[in-house]
N, CA and C atoms as an extended XYZ file, in Angstrom:
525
Properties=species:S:1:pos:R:3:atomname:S:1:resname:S:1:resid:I:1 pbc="F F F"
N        41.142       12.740       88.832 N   UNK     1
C        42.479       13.282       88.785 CA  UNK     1
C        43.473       12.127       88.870 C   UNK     1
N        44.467       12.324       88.097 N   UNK     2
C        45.681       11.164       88.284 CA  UNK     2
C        46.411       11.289       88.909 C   UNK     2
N        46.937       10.165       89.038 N   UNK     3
C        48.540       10.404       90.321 CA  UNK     3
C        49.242       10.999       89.854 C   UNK     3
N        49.565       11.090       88.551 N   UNK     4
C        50.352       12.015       88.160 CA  UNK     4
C        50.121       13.793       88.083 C   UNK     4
N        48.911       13.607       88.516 N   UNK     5
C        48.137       15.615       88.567 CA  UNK     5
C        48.795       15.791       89.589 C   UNK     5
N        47.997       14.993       90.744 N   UNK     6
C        48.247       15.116       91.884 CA  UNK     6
C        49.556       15.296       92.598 C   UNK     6
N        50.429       14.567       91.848 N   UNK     7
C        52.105       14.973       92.568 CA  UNK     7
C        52.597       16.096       91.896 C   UNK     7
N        52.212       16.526       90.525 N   UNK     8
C        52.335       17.579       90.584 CA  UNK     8
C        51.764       18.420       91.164 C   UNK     8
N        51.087       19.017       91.494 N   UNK     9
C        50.895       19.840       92.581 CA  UNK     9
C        51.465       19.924       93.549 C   UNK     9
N        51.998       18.665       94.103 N   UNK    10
C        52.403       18.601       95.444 CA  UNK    10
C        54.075       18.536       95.688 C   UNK    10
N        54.647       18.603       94.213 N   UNK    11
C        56.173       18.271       94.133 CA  UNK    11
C        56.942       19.274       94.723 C   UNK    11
N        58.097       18.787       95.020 N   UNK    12
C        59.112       19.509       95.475 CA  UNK    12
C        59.465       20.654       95.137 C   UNK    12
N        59.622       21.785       96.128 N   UNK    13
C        59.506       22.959       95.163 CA  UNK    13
C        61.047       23.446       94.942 C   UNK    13
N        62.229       22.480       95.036 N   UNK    14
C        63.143       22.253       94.676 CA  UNK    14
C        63.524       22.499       93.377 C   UNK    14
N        63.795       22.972       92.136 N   UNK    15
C        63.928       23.110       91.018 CA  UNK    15
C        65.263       22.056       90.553 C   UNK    15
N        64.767       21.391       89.392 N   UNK    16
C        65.659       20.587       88.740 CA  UNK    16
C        67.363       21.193       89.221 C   UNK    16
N        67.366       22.479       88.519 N   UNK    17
C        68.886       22.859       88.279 CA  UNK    17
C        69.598       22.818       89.562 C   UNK    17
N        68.987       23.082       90.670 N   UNK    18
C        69.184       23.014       91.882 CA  UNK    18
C        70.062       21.663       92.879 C   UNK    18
N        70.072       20.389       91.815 N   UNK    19
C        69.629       19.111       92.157 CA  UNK    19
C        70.890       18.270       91.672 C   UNK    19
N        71.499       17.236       92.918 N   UNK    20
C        72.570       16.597       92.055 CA  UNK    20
C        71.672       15.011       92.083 C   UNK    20
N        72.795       14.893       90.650 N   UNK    21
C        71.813       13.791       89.941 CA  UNK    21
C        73.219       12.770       90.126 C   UNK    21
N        73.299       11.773       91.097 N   UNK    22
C        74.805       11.307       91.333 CA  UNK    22
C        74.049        9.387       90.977 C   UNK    22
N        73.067        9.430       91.003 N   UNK    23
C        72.753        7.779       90.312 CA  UNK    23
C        71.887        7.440       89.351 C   UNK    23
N        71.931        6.712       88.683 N   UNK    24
C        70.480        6.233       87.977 CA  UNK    24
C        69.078        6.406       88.401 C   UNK    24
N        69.104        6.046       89.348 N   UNK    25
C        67.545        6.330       90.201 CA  UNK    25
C        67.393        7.892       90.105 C   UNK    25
N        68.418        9.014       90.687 N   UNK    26
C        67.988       10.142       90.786 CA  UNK    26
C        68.088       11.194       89.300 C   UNK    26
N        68.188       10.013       88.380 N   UNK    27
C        68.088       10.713       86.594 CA  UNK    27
C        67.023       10.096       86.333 C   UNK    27
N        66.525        8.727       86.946 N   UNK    28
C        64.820        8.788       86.582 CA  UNK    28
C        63.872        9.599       87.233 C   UNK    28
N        64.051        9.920       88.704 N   UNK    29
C        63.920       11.367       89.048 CA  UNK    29
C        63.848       12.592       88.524 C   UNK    29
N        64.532       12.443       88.078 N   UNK    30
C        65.192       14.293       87.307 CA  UNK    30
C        63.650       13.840       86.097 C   UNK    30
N        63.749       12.628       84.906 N   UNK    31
C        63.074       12.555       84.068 CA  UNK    31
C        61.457       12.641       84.203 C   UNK    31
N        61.251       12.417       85.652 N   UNK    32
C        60.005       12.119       86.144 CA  UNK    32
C        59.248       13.929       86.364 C   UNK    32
N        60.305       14.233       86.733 N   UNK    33
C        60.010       15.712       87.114 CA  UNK    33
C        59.836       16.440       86.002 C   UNK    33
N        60.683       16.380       84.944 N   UNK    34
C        61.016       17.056       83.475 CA  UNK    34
C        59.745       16.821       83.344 C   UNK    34
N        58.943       15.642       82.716 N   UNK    35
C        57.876       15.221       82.253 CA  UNK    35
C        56.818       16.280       82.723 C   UNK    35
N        56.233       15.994       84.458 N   UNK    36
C        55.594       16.709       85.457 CA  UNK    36
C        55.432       18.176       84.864 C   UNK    36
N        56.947       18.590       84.800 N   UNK    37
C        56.929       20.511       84.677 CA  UNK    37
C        56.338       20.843       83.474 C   UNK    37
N        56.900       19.952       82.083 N   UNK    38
C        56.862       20.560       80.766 CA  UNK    38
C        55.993       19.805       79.523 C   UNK    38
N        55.744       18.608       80.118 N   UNK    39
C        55.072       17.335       79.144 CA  UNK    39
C        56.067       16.508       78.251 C   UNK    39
N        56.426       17.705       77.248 N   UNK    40
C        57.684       17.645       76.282 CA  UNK    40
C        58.454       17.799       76.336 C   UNK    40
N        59.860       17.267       76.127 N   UNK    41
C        60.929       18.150       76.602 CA  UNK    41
C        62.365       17.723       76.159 C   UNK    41
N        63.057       17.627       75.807 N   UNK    42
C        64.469       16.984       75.391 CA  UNK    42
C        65.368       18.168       76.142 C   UNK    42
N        66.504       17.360       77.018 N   UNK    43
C        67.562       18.004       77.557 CA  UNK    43
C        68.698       17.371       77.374 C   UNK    43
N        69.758       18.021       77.317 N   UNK    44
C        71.336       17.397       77.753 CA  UNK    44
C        71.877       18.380       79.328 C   UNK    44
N        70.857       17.298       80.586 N   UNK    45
C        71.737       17.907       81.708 CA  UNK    45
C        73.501       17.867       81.623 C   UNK    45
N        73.952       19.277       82.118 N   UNK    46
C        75.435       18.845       82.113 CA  UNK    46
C        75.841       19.645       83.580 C   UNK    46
N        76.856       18.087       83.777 N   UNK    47
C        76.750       17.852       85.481 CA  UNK    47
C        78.047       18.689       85.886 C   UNK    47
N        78.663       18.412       87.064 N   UNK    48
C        80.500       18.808       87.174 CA  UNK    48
C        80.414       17.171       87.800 C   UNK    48
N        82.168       17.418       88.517 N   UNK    49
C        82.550       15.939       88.751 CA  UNK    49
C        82.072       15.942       90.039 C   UNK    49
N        81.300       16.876       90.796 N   UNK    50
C        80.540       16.613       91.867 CA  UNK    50
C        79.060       15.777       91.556 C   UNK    50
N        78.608       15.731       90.551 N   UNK    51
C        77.548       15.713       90.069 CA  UNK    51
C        76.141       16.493       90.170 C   UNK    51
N        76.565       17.743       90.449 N   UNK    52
C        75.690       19.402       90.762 CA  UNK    52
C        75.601       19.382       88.889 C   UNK    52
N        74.221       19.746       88.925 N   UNK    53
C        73.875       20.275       87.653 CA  UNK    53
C        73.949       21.327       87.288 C   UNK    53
N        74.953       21.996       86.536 N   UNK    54
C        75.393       23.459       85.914 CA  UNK    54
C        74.273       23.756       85.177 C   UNK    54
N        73.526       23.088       84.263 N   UNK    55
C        72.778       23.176       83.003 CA  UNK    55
C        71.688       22.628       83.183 C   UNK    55
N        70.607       23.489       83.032 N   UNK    56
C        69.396       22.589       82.423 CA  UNK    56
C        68.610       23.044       81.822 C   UNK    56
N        69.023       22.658       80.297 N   UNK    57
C        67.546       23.685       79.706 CA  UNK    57
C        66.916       22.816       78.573 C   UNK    57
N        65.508       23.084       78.954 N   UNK    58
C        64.630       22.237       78.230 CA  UNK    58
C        64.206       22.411       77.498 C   UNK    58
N        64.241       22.153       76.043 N   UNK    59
C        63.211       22.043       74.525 CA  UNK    59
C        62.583       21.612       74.573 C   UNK    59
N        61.482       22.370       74.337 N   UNK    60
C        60.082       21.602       74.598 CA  UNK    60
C        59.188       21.926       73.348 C   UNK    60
N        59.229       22.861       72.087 N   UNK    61
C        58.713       22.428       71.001 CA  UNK    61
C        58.591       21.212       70.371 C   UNK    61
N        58.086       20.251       70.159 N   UNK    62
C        57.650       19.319       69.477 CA  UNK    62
C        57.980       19.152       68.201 C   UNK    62
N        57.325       20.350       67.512 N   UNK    63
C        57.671       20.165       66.464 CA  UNK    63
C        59.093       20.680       65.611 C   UNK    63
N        59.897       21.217       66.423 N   UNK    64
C        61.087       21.893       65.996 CA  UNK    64
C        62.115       20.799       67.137 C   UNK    64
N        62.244       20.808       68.249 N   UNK    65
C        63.269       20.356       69.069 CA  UNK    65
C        63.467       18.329       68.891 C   UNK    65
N        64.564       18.442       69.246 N   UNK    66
C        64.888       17.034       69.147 CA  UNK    66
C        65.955       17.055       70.250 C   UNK    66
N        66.702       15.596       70.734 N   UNK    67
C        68.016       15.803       71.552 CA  UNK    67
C        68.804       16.152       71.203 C   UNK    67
N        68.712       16.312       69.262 N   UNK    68
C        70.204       16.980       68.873 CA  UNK    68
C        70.139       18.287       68.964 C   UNK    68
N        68.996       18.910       69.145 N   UNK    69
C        68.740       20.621       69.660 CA  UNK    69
C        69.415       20.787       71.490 C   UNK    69
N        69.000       19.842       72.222 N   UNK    70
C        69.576       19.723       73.295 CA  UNK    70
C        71.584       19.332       73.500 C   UNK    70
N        71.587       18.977       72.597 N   UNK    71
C        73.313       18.126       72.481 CA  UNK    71
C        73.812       19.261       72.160 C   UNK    71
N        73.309       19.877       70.788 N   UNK    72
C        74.060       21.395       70.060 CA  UNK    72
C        74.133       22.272       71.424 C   UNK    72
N        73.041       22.765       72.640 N   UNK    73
C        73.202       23.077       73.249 CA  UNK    73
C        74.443       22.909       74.619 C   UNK    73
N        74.110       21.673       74.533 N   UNK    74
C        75.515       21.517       75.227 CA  UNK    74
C        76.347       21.382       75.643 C   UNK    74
N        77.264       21.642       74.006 N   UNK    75
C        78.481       21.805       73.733 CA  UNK    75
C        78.514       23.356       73.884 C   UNK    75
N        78.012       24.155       73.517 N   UNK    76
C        78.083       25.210       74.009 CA  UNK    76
C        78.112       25.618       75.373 C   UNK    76
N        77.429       25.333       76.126 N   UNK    77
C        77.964       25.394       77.522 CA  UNK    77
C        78.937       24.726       77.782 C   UNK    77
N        79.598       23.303       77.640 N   UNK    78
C        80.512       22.858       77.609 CA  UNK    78
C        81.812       23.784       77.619 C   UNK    78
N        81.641       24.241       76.408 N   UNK    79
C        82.905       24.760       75.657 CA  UNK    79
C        82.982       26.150       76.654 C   UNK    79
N        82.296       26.670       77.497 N   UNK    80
C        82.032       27.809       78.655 CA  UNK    80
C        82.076       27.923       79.974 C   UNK    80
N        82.203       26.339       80.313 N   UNK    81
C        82.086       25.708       81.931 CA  UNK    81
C        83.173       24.835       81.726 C   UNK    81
N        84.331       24.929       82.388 N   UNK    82
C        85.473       24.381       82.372 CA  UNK    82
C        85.188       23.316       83.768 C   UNK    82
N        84.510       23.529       84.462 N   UNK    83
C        83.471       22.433       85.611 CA  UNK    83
C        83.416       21.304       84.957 C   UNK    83
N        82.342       21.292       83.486 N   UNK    84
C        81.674       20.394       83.272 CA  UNK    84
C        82.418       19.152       83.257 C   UNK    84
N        81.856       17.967       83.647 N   UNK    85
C        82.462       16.431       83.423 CA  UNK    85
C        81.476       15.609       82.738 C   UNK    85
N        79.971       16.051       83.018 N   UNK    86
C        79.082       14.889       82.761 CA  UNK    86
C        77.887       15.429       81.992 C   UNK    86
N        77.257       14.171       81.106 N   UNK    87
C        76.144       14.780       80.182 CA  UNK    87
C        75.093       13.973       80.779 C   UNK    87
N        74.109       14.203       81.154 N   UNK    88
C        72.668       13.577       80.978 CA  UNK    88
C        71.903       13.624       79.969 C   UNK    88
N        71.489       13.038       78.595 N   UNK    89
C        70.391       13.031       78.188 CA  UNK    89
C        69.475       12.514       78.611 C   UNK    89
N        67.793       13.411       78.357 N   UNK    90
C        66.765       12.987       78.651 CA  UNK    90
C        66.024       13.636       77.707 C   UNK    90
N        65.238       12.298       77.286 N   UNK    91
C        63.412       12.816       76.721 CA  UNK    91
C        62.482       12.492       77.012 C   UNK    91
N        61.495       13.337       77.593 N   UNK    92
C        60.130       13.156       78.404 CA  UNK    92
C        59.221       13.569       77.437 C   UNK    92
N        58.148       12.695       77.625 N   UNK    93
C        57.037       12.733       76.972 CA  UNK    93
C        56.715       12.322       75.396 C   UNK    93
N        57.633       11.347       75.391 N   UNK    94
C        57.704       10.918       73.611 CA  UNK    94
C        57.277       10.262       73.122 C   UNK    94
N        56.225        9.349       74.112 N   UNK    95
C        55.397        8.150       73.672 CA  UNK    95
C        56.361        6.991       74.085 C   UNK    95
N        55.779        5.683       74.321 N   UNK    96
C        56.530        4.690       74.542 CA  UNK    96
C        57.015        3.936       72.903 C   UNK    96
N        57.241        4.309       72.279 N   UNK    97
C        57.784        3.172       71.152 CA  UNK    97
C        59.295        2.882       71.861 C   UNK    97
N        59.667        2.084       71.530 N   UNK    98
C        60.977        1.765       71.622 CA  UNK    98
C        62.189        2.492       71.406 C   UNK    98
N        63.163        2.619       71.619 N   UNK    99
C        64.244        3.198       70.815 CA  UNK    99
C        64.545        2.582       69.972 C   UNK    99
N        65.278        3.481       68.423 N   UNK   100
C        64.940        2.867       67.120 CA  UNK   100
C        66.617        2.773       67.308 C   UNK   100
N        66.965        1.728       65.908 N   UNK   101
C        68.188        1.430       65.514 CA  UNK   101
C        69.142        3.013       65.859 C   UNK   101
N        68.297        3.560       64.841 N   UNK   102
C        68.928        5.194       64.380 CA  UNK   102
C        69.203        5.881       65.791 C   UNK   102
N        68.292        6.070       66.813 N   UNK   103
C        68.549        6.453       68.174 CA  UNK   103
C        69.367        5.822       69.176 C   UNK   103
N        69.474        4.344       68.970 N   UNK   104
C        71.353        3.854       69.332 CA  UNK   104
C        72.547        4.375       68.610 C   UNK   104
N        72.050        4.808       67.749 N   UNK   105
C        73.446        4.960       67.096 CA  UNK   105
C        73.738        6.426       67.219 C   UNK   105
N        72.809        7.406       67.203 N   UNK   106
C        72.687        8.712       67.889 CA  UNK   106
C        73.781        8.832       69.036 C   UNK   106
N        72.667        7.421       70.071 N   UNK   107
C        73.785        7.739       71.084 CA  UNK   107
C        74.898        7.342       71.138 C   UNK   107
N        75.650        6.305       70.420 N   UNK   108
C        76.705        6.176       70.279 CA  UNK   108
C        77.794        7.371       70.082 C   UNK   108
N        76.960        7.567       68.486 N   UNK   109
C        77.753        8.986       68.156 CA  UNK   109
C        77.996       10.449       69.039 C   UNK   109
N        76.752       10.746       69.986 N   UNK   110
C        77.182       11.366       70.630 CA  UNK   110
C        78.290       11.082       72.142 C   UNK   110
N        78.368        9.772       72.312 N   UNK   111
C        79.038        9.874       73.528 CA  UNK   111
C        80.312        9.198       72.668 C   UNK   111
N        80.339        9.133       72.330 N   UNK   112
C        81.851        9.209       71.114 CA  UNK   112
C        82.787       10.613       71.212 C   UNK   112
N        81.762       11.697       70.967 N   UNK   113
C        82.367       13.051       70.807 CA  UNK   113
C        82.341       13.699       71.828 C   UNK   113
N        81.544       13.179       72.711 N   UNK   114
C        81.711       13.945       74.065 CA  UNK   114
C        83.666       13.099       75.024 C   UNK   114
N        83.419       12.020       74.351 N   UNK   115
C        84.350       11.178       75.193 CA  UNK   115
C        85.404       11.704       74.443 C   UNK   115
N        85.589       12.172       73.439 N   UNK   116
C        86.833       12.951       72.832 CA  UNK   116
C        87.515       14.465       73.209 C   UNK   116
N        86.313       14.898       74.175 N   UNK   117
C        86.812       16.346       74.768 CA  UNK   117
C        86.850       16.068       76.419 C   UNK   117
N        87.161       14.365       76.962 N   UNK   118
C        87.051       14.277       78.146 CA  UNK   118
C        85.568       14.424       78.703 C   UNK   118
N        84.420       14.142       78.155 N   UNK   119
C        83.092       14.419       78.622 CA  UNK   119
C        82.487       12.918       78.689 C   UNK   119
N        82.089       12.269       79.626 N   UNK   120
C        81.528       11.229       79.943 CA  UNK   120
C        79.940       11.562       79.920 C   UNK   120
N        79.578       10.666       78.824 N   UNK   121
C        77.661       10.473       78.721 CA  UNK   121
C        77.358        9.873       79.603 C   UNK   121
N        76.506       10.570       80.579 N   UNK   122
C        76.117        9.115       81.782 CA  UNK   122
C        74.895        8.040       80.955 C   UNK   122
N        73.696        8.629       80.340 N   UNK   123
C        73.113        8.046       80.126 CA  UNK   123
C        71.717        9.027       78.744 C   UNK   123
N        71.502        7.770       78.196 N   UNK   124
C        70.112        9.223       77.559 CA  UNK   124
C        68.563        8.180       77.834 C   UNK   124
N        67.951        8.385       79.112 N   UNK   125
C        66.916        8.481       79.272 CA  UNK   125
C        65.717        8.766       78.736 C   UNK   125
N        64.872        8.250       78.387 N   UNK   126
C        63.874        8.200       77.439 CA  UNK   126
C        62.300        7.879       78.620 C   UNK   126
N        61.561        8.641       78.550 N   UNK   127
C        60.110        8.991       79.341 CA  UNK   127
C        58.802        9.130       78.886 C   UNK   127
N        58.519        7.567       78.722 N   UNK   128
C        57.340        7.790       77.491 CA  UNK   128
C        55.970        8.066       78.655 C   UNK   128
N        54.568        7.585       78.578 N   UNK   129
C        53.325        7.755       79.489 CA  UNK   129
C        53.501        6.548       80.306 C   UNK   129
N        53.805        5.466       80.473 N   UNK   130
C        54.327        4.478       81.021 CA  UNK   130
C        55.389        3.862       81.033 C   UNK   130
N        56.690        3.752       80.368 N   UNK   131
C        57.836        3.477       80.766 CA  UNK   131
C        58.926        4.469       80.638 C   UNK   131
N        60.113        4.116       81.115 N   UNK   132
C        61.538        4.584       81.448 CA  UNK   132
C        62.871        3.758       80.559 C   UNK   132
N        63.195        3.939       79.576 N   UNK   133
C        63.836        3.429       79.188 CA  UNK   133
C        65.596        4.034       78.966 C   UNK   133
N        66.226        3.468       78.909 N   UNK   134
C        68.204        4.010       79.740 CA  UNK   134
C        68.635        3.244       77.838 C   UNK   134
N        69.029        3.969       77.368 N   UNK   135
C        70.238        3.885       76.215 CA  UNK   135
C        71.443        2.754       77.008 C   UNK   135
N        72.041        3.656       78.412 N   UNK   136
C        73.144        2.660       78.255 CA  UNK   136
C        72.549        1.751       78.988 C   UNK   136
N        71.919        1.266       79.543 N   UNK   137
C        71.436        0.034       80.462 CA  UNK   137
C        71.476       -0.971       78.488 C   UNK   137
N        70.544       -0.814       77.696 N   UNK   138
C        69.993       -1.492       76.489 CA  UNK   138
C        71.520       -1.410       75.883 C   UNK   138
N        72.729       -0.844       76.033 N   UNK   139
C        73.733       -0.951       75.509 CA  UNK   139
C        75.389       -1.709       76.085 C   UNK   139
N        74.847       -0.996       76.816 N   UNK   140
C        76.413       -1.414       78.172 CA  UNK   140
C        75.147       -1.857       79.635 C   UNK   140
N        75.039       -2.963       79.710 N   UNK   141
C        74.219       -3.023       81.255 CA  UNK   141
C        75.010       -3.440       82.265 C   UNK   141
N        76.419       -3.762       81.985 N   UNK   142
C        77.106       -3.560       82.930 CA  UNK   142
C        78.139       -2.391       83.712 C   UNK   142
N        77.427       -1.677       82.991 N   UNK   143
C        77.880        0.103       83.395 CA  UNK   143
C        77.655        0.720       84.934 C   UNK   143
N        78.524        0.916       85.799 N   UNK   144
C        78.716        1.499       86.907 CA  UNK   144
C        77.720        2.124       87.447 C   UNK   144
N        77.382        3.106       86.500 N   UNK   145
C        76.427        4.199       86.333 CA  UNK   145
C        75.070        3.517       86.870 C   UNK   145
N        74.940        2.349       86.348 N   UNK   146
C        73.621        1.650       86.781 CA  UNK   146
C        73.757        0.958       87.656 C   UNK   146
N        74.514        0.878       88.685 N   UNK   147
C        74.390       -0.283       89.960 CA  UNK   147
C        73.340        0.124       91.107 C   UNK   147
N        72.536        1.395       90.444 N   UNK   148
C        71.565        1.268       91.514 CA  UNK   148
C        70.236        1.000       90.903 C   UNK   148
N        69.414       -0.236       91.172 N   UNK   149
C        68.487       -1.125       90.868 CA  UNK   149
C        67.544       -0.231       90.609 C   UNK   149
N        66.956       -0.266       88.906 N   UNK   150
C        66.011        0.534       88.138 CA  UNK   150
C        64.702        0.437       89.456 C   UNK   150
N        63.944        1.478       89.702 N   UNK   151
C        62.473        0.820       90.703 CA  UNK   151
C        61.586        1.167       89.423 C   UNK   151
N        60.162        0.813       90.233 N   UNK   152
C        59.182        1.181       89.297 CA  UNK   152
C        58.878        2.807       88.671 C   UNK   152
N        58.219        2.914       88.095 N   UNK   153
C        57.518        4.415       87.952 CA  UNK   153
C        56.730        4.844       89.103 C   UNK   153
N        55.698        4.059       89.608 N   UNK   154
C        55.245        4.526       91.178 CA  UNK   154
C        56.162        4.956       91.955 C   UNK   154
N        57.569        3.879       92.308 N   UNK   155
C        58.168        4.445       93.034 CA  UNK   155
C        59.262        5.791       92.946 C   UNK   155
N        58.997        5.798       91.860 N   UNK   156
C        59.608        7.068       91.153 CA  UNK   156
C        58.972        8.277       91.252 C   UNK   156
N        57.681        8.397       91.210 N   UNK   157
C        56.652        9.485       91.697 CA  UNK   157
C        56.314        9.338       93.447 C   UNK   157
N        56.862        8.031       94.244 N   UNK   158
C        56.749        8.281       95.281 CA  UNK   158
C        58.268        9.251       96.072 C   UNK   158
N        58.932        9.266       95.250 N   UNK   159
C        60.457        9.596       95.707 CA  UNK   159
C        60.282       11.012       94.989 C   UNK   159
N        59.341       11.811       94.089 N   UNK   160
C        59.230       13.186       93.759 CA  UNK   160
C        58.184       13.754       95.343 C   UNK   160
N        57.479       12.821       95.691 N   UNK   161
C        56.111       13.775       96.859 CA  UNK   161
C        57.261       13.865       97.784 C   UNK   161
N        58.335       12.706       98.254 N   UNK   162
C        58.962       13.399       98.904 CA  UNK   162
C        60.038       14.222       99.427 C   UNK   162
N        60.234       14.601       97.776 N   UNK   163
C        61.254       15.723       97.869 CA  UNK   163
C        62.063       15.297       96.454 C   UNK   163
N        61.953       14.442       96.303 N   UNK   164
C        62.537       14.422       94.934 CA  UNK   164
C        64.685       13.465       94.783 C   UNK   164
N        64.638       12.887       95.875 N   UNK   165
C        65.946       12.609       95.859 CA  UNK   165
C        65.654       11.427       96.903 C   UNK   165
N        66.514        9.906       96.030 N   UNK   166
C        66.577        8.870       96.261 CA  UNK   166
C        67.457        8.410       97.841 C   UNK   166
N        66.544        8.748       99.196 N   UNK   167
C        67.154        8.880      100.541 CA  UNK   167
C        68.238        7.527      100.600 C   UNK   167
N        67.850        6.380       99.921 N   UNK   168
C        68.752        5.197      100.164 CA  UNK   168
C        69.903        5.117       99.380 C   UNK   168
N        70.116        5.915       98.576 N   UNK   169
C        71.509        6.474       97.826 CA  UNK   169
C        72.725        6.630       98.407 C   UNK   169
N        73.722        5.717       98.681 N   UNK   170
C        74.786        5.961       99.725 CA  UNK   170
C        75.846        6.995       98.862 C   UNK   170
N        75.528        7.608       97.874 N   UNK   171
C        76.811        8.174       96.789 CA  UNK   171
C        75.669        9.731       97.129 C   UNK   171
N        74.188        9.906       97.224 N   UNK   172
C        73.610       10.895       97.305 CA  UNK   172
C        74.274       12.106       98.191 C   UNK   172
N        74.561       13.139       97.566 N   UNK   173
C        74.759       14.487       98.508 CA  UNK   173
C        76.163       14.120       98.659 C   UNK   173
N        77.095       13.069       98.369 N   UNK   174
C        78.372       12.867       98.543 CA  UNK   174
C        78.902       13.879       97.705 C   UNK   174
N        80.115       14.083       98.049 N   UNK   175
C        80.836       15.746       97.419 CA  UNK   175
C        81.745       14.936       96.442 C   UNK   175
């Protein structure tokens, strides 16, 4: 059995939507878990300016879903939650290749149009079988958003057994 069986089973029985995602560390969290629940999955979490997650819904067809199935999604909630401030993208389970030219520029384009209705992209997270890879870290690495120091993937599955939220987070659970 792998470490990764094994924490699932044992994960937090906390549910994603439940969960504020207020740093980098606790959106590799969120991605670690996505992975865990569904294998596959493309989301656009969308946060408020507390950073409480209003939204989370996961595409997990393969062969039909993409992040732009997740993005189309939500703008629609968007356009319904006068809350919303913040987008998370994430894709779990996609294999490690790299992000391609075309998938920077994706994200460009989408946090272009989000930044035109007042919607700040925090980041689009990418969750292959061994790495974690951040759009804006590979784009902007001097982005706010990231001042809390990427850890490993172990320690990323050690921070789901215990509960799922990064305790050394001084911005964590802040209102």
């Amino acid at each position: 059995m792998s470490s990764f069986d094994a924490l699932a089973r044992r994960r937090s029985d906390r549910p994603l939507a439940d969960r504020t995602i207020s740093t980098f560390y606790d959106a590799m969290v969120a991605a670690t878990q996505l992975e865990l629940d569904h294998g596959f999955a493309h989301v656009a979490v969308v946060l408020d300016a507390r950073h409480q997650v209003i939204d989370l819904t996961p595409y997990c067809d393969r062969a039909t879903h993409t992040i732009a199935t997740a993005v189309e999604w939500a703008w629609c909630v968007l356009m319904n939650r006068p809350r919303a401030a913040r987008v998370l993208l994430l894709s779990v389970g996609i294999g490690d290749e790299p992000p391609t030219d075309e998938d920077a520029a994706l994200y460009v384009r989408v946090c272009d149009a989000f930044a035109d209705e007042g919607i700040e992209v925090l980041d689009w997270i990418r969750a292959g079988t061994t790495s974690l890879t951040s759009m804006a870290y590979a784009l902007h690495p001097d982005r706010a958003w990231l001042n809390d120091a990427p850890r490993d993937r172990a320690e990323v599955l050690a921070a789901l057994e215990a509960g799922g939220q990064d305790p050394s987070s001084p911005r964590h659970g802040a209102p």
